[in-house]
C-alpha positions in Angstrom: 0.0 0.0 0.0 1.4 3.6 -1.0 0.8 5.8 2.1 3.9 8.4 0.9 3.5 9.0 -2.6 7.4 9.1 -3.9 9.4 8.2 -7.1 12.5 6.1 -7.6 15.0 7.3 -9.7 18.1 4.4 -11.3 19.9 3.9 -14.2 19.4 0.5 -16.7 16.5 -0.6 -18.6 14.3 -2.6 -15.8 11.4 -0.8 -13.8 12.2 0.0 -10.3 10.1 -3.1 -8.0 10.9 -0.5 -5.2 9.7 2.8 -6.3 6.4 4.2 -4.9 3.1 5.8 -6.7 1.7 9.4 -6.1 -0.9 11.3 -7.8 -0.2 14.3 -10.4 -1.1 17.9 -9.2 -4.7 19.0 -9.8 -5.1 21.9 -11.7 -8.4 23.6 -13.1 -7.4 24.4 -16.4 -5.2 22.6 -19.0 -1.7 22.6 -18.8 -0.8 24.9 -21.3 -3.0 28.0 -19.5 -1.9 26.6 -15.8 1.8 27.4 -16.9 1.0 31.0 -18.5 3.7 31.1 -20.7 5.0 34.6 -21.2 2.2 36.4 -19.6 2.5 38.7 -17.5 6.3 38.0 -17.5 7.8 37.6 -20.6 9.9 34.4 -22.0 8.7 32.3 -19.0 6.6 30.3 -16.8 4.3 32.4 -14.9 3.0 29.4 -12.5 6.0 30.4 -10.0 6.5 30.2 -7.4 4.2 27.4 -7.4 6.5 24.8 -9.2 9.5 26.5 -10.3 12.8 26.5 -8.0 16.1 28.7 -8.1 18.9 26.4 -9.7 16.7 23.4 -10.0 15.6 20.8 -12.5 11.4 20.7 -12.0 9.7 17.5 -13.0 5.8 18.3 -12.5 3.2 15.7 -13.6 -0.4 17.6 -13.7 -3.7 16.2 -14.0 -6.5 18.7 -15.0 -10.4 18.9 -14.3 -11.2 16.5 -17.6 -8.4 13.8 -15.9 -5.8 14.5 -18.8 -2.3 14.7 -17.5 0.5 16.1 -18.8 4.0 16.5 -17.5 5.6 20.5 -16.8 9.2 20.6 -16.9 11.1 24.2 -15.3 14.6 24.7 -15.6 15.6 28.0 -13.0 13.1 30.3 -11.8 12.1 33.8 -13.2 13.0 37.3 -11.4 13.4 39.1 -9.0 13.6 35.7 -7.2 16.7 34.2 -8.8 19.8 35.9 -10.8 21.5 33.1 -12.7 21.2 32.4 -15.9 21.2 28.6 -17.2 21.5 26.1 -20.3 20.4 22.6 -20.2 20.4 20.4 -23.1 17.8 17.5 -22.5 17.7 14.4 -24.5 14.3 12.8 -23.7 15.0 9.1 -25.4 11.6 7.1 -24.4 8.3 7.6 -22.9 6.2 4.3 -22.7 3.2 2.9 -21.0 4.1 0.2 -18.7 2.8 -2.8 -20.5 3.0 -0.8 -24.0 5.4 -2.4 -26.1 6.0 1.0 -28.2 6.6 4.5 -27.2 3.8 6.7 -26.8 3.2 9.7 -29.3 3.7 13.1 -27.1 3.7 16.6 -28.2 5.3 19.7 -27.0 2.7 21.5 -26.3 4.0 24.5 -24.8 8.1 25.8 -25.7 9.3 27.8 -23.2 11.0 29.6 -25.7 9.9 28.9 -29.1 13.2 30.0 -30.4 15.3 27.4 -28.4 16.4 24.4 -29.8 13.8 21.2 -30.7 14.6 18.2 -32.6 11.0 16.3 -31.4 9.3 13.6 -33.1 5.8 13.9 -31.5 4.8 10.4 -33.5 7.5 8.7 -30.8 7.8 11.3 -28.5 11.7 10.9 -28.6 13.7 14.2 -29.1 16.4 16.7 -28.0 15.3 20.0 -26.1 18.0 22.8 -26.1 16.9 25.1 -23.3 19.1 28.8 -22.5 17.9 31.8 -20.5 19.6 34.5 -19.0 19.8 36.0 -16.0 16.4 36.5 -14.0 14.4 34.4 -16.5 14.2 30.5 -16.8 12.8 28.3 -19.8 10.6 24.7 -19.6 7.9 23.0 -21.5 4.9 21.1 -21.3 4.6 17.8 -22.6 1.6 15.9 -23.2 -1.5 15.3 -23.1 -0.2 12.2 -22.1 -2.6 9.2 -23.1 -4.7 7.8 -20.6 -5.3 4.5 -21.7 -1.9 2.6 -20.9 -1.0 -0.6 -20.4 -3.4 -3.6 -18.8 -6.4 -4.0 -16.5 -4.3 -2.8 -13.8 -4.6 0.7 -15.5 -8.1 1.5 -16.4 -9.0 4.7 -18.0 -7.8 8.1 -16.6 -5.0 5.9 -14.9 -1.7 5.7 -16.3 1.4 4.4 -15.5 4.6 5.6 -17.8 8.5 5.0 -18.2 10.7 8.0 -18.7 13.8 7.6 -20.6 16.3 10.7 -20.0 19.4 12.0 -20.6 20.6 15.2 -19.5 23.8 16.1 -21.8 24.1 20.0 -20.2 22.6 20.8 -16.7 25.0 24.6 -16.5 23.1 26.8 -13.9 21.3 23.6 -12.1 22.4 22.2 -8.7 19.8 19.6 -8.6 16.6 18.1 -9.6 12.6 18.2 -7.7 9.8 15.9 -8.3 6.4 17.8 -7.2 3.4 15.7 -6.4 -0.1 15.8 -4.9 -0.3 14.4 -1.5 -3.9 13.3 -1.2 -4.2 13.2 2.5 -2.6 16.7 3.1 -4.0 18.0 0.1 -0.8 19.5 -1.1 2.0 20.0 -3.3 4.8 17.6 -1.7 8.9 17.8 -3.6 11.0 15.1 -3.6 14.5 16.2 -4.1 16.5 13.6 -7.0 20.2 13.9 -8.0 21.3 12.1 -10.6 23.1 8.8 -10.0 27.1 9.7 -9.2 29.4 9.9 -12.9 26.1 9.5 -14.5 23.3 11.6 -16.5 21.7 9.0 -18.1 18.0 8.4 -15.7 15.2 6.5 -15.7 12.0 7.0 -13.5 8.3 5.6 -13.4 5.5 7.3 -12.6 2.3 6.4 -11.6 -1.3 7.6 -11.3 -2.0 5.1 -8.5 -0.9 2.3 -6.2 -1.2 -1.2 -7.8 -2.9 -2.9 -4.5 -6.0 -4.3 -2.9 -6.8 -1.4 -0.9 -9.0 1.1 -3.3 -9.2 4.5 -2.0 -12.5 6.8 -1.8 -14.1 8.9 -4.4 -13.8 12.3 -4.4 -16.8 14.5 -4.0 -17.8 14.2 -7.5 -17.9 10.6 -7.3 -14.5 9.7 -8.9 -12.1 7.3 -7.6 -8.4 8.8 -7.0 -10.0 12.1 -7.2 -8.6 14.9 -5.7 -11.5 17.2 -5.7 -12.9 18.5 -2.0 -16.1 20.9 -0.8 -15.1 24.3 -0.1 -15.9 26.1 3.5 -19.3 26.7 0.9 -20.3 23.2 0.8 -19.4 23.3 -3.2 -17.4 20.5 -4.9 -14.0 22.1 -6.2 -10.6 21.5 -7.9 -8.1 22.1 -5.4 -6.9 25.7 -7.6 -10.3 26.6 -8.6 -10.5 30.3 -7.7 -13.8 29.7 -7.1 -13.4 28.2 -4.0 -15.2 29.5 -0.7 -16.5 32.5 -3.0 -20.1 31.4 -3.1 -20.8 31.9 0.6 -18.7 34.5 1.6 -20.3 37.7 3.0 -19.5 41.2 2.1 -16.0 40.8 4.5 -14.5 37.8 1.8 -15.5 35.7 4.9 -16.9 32.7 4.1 -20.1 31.8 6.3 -19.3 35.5 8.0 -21.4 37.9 9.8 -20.7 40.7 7.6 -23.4 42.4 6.2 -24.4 44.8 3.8 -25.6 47.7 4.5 -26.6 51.0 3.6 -23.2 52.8 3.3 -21.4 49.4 2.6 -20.0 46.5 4.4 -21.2 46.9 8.3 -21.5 50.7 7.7 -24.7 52.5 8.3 -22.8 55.8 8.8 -20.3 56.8 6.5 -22.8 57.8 3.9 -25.3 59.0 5.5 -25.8 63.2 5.0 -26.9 66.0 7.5 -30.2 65.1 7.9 -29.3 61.6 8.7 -30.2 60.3 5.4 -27.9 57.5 3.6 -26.8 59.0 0.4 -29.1 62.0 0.5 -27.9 65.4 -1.0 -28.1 67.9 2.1 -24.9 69.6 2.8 -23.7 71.2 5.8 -23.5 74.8 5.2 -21.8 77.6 7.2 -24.9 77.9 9.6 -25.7 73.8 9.6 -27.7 71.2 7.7 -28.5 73.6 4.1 -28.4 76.6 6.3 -26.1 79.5 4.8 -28.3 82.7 6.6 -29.6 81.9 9.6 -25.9 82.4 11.5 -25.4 86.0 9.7 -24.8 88.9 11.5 -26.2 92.4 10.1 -22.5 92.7 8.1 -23.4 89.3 6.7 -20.6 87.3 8.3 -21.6 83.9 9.4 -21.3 83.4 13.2 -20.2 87.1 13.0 -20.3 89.9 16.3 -21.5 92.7 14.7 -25.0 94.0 16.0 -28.2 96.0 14.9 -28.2 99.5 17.4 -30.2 102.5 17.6 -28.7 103.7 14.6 -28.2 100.6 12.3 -25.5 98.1 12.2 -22.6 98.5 14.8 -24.2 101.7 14.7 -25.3 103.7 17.9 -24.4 107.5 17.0 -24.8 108.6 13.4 -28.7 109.6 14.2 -28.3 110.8 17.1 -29.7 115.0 17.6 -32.1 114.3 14.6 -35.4 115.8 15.1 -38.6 114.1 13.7 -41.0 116.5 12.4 -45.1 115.0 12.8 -47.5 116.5 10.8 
């Protein structure tokens, strides 16, 4: 039984008895639109720093919402998080379904550049890859889809179990090699470092959908076995990178199941909007003498909140008719 998905890796021609399954990373696009290829950053990968790594070799298997797989492969990682430059020169010799007597036909489907160097027979898929980026960038590819239908009983459809053949001529700006996989009980990405066997850079590694054993494990919440989708804090069955998730019951806060409400000035506000006469949104302004009063306040010079006074005589005035006489008639 597989309780740590992991991968073997060892030269030669035989499969590895030893070496362990794991699942492919859920994604809930395709591969080619998961790896965002030049946008927003140009000449590269724009999944980091999900799956790329500074200085490292990526080997990604992904499995999307429609259960086709494919396999991402990073070389370096993009700005401002590494400053190397790189070159690899990748032979990939073989790529077989266990039980398949015949290599399987594989595509490029994305080049990470376009203008770096491919000899690839996608009939076979057998072929050279000639990957060099400077310094802040990185380059990689997807390959596949990869078919589903492989091998024996054992591997029923959306199951797969394949042999990679590899032979890495140039690894200049590398230090190492990382396998990424799903962990289906943590629900997360889990890395396995791999070096390449001492004097040699000639590899060989299986990789598997699922354990071959008696002990079957449960559907997902859309039914499938091996599945890796979950409910959301909404109650909603999701991919695991469906941006989706927890959006249908959050409240106005982005909380999901939260006590936020909305109200009339926004999210828990029933004040900010509200206008002099305590209505929300309403036009009345607060003028120089209070709510759309400008003349109540004025004094008899017309200042607003001003000290001059009416007198016997007019404003501020108490002399000027003073000594008059009246004349009645």
């Amino acid at each position: 039984m597989c309780a740590t998905p992991s991968i073997s890796f060892y030269r030669g021609s035989g499969i590895d008895p030893h070496a362990l399954c794991w699942k492919p990373i859920p994604i809930a696009q395709d591969a080619p639109t998961f790896y965002q290829y030049d946008t927003p950053v140009r000449y590269s990968s724009n999944s980091v720093p999900r799956l790329s790594r500074s200085n490292k070799l990526v080997f990604a298997p992904v499995q999307d919402d429609q259960n086709r797989t494919s396999l991402i492969i990073l070389g370096d990682t993009y700005q401002p998080i590494d400053s190397n430059g790189g070159h690899i020169d990748l032979e990939i010799q073989q790529i077989t379904g266990i039980g398949e007597p015949e290599a399987l036909a594989v595509d490029i489907t994305v080049k990470d550049d376009p203008g770096d160097s491919y000899t690839w027979n996608a009939a076979t898929g057998v072929g050279a890859i000639g990957w060099e980026w400077v310094s802040s960038y990185m380059d990689g590819g997807v390959f596949g889809v990869l078919p589903t239908r492989i091998g024996t009983n054992q591997f029923p459809p959306t199951e797969f179990c394949y042999r990679f053949t590899l032979n890495a001529n140039t690894l200049d700006g590398i230090d190492g090699a990382i396998l990424m996989v799903w962990d289906t009980t943590t629900q997360q990405i889990i890395e396995h470092p791999l070096s390449f066997p001492a004097g040699y850079n000639y590899l060989q590694f299986m990789m598997c959908s699922k354990c071959i054993d008696p002990y079957p494990k449960p559907s997902d919440c859309r039914g499938v076995v091996h599945g890796t989708w979950t409910r959301d804090a909404c109650g909603e069955c999701r991919a695991p990178f469906d941006p989706d998730r927890d959006s249908t019951c959050s409240d106005c806060a982005g909380v999901p199941n939260g006590n936020a409400t909305l109200l009339e000035c926004g999210c828990n506000d029933n004040t900010s909007c509200v206008d002099c006469l305590g209505i929300p949104n309403g036009n009345a302004q607060l003028e120089v003498c209070g709510c759309n009063d400008v003349t109540s306040c004025l004094d008899c010079l017309g200042n607003p909140n001003g000290n001059a006074q009416v007198l016997a005589c007019g404003c501020n005035d108490n002399a000027t008719c003073r000594g008059k006489f009246i004349v009645y008639m």
